[in-house]
N, C-alpha and C positions, 0 to 999 in steps of 0.2 A: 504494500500500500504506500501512496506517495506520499512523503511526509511534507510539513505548511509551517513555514516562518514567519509570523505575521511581519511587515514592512515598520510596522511604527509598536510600540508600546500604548496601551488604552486603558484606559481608569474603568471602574466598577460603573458602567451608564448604560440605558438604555437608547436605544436608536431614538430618531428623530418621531414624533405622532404621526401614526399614521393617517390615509383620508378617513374621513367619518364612513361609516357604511348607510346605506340607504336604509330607510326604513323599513322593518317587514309587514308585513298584510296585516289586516286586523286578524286577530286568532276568533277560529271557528269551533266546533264543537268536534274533538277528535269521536270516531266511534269506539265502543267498551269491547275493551280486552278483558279474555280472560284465560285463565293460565291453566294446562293440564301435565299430567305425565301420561303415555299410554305403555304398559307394560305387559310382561307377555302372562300366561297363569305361572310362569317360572321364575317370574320378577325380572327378565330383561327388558331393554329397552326395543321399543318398536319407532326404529325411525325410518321407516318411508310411507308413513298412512296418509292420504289423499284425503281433500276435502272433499269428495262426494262421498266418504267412507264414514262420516259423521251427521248427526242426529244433535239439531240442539232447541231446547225450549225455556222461555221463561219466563217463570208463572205461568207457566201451562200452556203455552204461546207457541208456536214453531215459528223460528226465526232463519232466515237467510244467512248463510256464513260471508262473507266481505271477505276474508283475509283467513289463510293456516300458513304459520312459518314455525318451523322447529329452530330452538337457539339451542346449541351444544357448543362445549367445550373447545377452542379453537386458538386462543391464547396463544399468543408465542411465547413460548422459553428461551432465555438463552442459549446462543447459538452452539455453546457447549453441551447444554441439555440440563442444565441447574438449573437454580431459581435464583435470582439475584436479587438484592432488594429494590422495593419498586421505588423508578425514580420520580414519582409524586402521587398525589390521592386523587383519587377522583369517586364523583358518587353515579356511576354511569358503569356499575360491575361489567368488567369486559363479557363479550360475546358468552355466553352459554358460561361463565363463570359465576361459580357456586359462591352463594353468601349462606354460612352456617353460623348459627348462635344459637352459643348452652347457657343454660339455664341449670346451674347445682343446686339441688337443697342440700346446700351441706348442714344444713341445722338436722338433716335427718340420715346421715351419718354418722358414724361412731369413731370416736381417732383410733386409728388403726386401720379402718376398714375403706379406704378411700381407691384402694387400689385398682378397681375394675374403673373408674370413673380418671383415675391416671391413667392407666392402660389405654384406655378407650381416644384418650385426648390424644397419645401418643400413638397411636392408629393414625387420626385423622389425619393431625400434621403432617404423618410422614406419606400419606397416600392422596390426600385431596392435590389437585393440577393447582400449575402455573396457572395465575389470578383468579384464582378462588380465597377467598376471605373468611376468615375464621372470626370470633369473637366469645368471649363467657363475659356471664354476671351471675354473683352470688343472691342470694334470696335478701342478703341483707346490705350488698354490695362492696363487701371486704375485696370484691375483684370483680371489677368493671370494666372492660374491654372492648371497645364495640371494635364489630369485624371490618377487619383487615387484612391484607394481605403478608402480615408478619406472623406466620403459621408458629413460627419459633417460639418468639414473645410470649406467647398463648402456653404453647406445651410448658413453657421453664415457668410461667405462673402458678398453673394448675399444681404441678409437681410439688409448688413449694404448699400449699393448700394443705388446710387439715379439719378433719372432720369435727363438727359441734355440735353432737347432737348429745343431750345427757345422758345420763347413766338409768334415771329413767323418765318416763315424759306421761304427764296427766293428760286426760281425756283435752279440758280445757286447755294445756302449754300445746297440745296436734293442733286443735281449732287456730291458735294463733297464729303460729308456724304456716299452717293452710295459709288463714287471709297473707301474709306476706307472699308465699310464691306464685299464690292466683294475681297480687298485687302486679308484681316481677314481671311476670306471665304476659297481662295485659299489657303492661309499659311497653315490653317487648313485641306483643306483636303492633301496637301503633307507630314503630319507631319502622317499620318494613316499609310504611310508605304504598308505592305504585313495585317497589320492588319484587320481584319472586325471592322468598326466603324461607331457609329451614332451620323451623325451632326446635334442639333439640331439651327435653327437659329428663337429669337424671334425679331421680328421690326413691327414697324406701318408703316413701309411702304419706297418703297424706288424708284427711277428716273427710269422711262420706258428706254430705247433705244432711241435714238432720233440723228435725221439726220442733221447735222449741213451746217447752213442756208446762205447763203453767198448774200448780198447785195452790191452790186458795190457802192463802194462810201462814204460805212456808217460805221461807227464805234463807238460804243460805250465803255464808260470805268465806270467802279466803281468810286465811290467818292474816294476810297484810292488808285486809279490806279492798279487794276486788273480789267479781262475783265469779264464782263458781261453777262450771257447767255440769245437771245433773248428766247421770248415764245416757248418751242418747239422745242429749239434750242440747240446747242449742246455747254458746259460751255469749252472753249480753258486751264481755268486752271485746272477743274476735267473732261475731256471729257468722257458722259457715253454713248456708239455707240455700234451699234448691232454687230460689235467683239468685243468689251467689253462683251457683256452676251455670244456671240460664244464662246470665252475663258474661260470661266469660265464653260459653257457646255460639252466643248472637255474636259478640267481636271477633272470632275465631273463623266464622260460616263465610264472611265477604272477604277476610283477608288474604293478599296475596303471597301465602304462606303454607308449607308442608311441614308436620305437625309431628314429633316421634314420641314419645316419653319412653325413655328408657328405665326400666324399675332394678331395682338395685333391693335385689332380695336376701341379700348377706349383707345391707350397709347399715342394717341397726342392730345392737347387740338383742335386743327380743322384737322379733317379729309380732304384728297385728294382722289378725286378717281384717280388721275393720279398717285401718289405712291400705294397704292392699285393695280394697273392694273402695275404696274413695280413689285412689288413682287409677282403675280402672273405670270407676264411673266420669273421669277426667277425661279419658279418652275418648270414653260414649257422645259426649256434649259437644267436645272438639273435634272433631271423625280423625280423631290420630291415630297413628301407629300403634302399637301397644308390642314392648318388647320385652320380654324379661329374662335380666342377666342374669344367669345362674352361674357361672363358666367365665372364660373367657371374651372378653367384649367382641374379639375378630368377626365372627359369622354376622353380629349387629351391624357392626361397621362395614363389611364388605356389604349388606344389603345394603343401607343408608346410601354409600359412594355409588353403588350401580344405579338405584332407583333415582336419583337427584342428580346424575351424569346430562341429563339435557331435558328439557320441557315444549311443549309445543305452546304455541298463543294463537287463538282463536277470535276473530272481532265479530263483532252485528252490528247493527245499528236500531237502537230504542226508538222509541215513540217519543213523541217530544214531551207526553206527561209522565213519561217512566223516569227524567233529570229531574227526582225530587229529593234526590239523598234516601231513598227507603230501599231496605234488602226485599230482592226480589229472588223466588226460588228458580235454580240453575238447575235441568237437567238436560245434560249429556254422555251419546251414547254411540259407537261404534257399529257398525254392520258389518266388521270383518272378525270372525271366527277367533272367540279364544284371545281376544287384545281385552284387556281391562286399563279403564279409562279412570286417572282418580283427579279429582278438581275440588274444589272447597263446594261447599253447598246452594249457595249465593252468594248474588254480587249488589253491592251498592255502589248505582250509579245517579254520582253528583249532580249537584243544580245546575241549570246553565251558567255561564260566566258569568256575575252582571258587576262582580268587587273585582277593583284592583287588586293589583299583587300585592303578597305583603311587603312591607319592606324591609332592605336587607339589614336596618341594624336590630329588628325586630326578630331577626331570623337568627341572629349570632345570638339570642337568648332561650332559645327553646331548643331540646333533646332531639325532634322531630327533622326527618330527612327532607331534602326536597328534591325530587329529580327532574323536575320537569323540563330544566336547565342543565345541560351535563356541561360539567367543569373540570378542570385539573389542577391542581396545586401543591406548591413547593413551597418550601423556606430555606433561608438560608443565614450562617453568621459568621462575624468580623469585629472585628476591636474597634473599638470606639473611642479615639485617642482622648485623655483628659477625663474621663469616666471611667467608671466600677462597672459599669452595663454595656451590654454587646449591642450591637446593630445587629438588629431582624430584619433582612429582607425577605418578604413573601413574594412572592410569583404565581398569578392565575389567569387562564384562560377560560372561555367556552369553548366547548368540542365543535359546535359547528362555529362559520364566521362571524354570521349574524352580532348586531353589534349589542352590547351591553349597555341598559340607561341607568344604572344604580349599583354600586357595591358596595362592600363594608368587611373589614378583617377585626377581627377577633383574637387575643391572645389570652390563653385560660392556662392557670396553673395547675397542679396536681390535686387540688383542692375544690377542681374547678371553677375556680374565682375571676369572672374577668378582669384583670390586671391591665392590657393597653386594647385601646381601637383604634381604627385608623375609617376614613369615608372619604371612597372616590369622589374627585372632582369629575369638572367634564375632562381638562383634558387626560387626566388620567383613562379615563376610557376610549379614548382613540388610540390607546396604544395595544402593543399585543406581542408579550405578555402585558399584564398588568404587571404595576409596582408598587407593594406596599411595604413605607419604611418605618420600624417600630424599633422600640429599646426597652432591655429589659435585664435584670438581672442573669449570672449564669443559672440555669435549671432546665426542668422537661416542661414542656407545654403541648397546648393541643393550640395549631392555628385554623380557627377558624373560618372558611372564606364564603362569605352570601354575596349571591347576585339575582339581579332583573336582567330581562334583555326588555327589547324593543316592543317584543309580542308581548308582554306581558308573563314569560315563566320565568318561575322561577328556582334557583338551585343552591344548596350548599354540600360544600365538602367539606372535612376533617382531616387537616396531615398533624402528624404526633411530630415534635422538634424536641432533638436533644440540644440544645444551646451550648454551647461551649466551645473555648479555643482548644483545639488539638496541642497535646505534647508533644513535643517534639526535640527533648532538651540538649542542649541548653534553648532552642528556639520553642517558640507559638505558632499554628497555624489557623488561617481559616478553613470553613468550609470549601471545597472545588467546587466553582463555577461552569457552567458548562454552555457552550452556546455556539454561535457561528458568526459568518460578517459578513453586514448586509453592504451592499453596494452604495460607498457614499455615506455611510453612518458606523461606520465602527463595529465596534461588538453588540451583538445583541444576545441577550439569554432564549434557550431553547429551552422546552418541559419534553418538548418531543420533536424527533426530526423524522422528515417524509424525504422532501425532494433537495434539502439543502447539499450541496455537494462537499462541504467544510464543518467539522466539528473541532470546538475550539476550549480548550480549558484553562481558568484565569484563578490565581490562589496566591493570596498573601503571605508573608512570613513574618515575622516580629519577634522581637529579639536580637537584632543580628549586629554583631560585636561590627565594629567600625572597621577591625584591619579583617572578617572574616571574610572566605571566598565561601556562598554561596551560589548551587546551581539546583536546578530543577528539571528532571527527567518524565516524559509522558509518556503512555504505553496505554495501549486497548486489547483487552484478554477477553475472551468469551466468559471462561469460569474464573473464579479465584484463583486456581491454583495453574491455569492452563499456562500458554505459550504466548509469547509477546504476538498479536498481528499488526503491528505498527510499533514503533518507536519514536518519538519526536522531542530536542531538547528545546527550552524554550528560553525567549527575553525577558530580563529582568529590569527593571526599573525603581525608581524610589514609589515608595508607597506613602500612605498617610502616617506621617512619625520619621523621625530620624534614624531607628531601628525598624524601618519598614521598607519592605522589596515585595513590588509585585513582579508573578511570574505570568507569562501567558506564553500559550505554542499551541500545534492543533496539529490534524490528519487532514486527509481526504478520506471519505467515506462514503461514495460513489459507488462502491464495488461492495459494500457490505450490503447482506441479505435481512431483510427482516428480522426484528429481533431484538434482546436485551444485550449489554454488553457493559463492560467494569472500565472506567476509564480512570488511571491509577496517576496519583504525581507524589514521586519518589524525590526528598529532599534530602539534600547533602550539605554540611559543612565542615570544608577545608579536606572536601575530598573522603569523609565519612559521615556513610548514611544515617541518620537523624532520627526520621519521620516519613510516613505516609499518610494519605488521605485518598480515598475515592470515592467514586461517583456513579451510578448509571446509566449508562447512557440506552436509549429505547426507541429504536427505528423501525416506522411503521409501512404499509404500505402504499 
């Protein structure tokens, strides 16, 4: 591969605003998706079924089918065949790329007994594809993860996780334990959004329905004065009542979301069959899966990974008073021999437009996804001379061109406390990427990026930032930049490269003794560990500080296939190596 000297040295900038984009159309009324899997009686997948081969009604209605598209698995991996970290978030799961989210009741666990629920985690990890997203929350939220595509992150959590469940547990402490993971439950599946998602929940078990029992006269109290749930009875301070599982059924029936509970029959030191026959009756409400670990989690997991490998989408189009927000009953049915069709039970479809969009600083406060808007987003940090706090720069686009009339960044600490915002101007949205510049102390944050476009959707994504200067001692480094050079403007930052024929890496150093000789060496490897396909040294120049040298150098990448790849800048001083940092780089089609 040819290797690229850039002619001049360039400071941390983005290119010049680009033109505005036109307006797009007024937004119409997309027609209602809905999301199936069709599997075989053997639990594989059927992917070549025709839309004449399907049957669909609702509310008892026979509808016309508009649109059948199967989304599978199609991701690129790294061109070595690893998984490399992704180089930014986005809320637009790629192509037939799995979003899985567990749900532990470790409160009904026993310490010791967590194993099958590690196992299991450690399955996934190491089997679900390149851009597939993982995520866990606990019932009480000691581990709150939303999914991601840091499968790793996830496994080394769970691992360190320990079971809470007591030594023993009253009728009323299950009631309670119930209302929190039906709580869990529901947050979770409203956070799935327009998304397809698989909620996986493991528990030993949890409080039937139960009809609350009313004795004239009697009254019992707890030793610390709360009330008491009799046998059978319904607990006044966690009441678990058959519209508690109704509720939780009605939210489950329209979402877009495959439903597992895994039971975990060795995770309490004494078994109930009355929690047993409450997470079963959990499944009846929700039309989930229903699995029970006895063994080994493997045979669980290899079903879950087969049946959830790809899904079909099916659209219609309503009646104009069907846009009223109300569940309406979904049945569909196959005419081909022996394929079993599984979909949620109903679909609720929305009112017409008639509200603006929300807006995006309103969006960086709520847990709620937006996808209507697919975005992508990075961060990025550097020293911030005369200051304790680092420079955040964020970088976001939209997936498609269309222009953006609104955004707003978010920076949330481990607390998740918002700590800094940042709110596009106009001309900030003529550019692309976006730039949003923030400061903050060193630590972990979530940056959160909302946007408007033109149409009226809207979107946000979530990238997780470790903030920090790289060691490198005696030196400091920043984060690697990575990008290209536009004609007539310098360097510009890439999140992603298509057609660019130059990839370009830009990385501070600080620290650097006055008489030392530093240099800085690039390289692009498929894996971690593979073989250089390019080599490039780069120019160095003064940076921000008297102890600062920026470096920049690049490739041509022309000739590279589609794909993920590790773009490395290997630092030296006085002729021994220091320090590294690297980057992802992700070229699409």
């Amino acid at each position: 591969m040819r290797r690229l000297l850039p002619a001049a040295i360039v400071v941390l900038a983005l290119a010049a605003p680009a033109a505005a984009q036109p307006a797009q159309p007024a937004r119409t009324e997309a027609p209602v998706r809905i999301d199936f899997r069709a599997l075989t009686e053997e639990g594989q997948q059927v992917a070549d079924l025709k839309q004449d081969e399907l049957s669909l009604k609702v509310n008892g209605k026979a509808r016309q089918l508009r649109s059948l598209s199967l989304v599978q698995g199609d991701v690129e991996p790294s061109a070595g065949g690893s998984t490399l970290p992704p180089p930014f978030s986005t809320n637009a799961v790629g192509r037939g790329g799995r979003s899985i989210h567990l749900l532990i009741d470790d409160e009904s666990i026993s310490p010791g007994r967590e194993g099958q629920v590690k196992d299991a985690v450690r399955m996934l990890a190491s089997e679900m594809a390149p851009g597939d997203r993982l995520g866990v929350l606990t019932t009480q939220g000691q581990l709150n993860m939303r999914p991601s595509e840091e499968l790793t992150k996830v496994r080394m959590a769970v691992d360190e996780m320990t079971g809470r469940a007591p030594s023993s547990e009253t009728e009323a402490d299950a009631q309670c334990r119930t209302t929190r993971l039906l709580a869990a439950f529901g947050s979770m599946i409203a956070l799935t959004g327009g998304a397809p998602t698989t909620i996986v929940i493991f528990s030993g078990g949890i409080s039937p329905p139960a009809v609350k029992q009313i004795t004239p006269g009697a009254r019992t109290r707890s030793p610390t004065g709360g009330s008491q749930a009799a046998s059978n009875g319904v607990n006044d301070m966690c009441p678990v009542e058959p519209d508690t599982y109704a509720n939780i059924g009605m939210l489950a029936a329209t979402a877009h979301a495959d439903i597992y509970l895994f039971h975990l029959t060795e995770g309490m030191a004494t078994r109930s069959s009355s929690l047993d026959a409450g997470f079963e009756s959990l499944a009846g409400v929700t039309n989930a899966e229903f699995v029970r670990l006895t063994a080994s989690p493997q045979p669980a997991i290899s079903r879950l990974l087969r049946e959830t490998a790809a899904y079909y989408s099916v659209t219609f189009e309503p009646d104009a008073t069907e846009r009223s927000g109300q569940s309406l009953r979904v049945e569909l049915h196959s005419t081909r021999d022996k394929v079993r069709l599984r979909t949620r039970p109903a679909v609720s479809i929305p009112k017409a437009s008639i509200a603006k969009a929300a807006a995006p600083k309103d969006m960086l406060r709520t847990a709620a996804e937006y996808r209507d808007l697919g975005l992508r987003a990075t961060a990025y940090t550097s020293r911030l001379p005369g200051s304790e706090e680092l420079r955040i720069v964020a970088l976001f686009e939209g997936m498609d061109e269309g222009a953006l009339s609104a955004a707003s960044v978010g920076l949330f600490d481990e607390t998740n406390t918002l700590k800094k915002q940042w709110t596009a101007q106009k001309e900030d949205l003529a550019k692309r990427p976006i730039r949003a510049d923030l400061q903050a102390p060193p630590g972990v944050y979530r940056v959160r990026v909302a946007a408007v476009d033109t149409a009226g959707h809207s979107g946000t994504t979530d990238y997780d930032l470790n903030a920090e200067i790289v060691r490198a001692d005696p030196l400091r480094l920043s984060a690697l930049v990575i990008g290209t050079q536009a004609q007539g403007a310098g360097f510009v930052p890439r999140l992603q490269f298509t057609s660019e024929p130059v990839a370009i890496g830009l990385l501070e150093i600080y620290g650097v003794p006055k008489s030392g000789a530093v240099a800085v060496d690039l390289d692009v490897v498929a894996t971690p560990q593979g073989e250089p396909l390019a080599t490039a040294s780069t120019q160095l120049g003064n940076g921000a500080g008297e102890d600062a040298r920026l470096a920049i150098g690049g490739f041509s990448i022309a000739s590279l296939p589609p794909g993920d790849y590790l773009m490395r800048a290997t630092v030296t001083l006085d002729g021994k190596p220091v320090g590294k940092v690297v980057r992802t780089l992700r070229k699409s089609q």
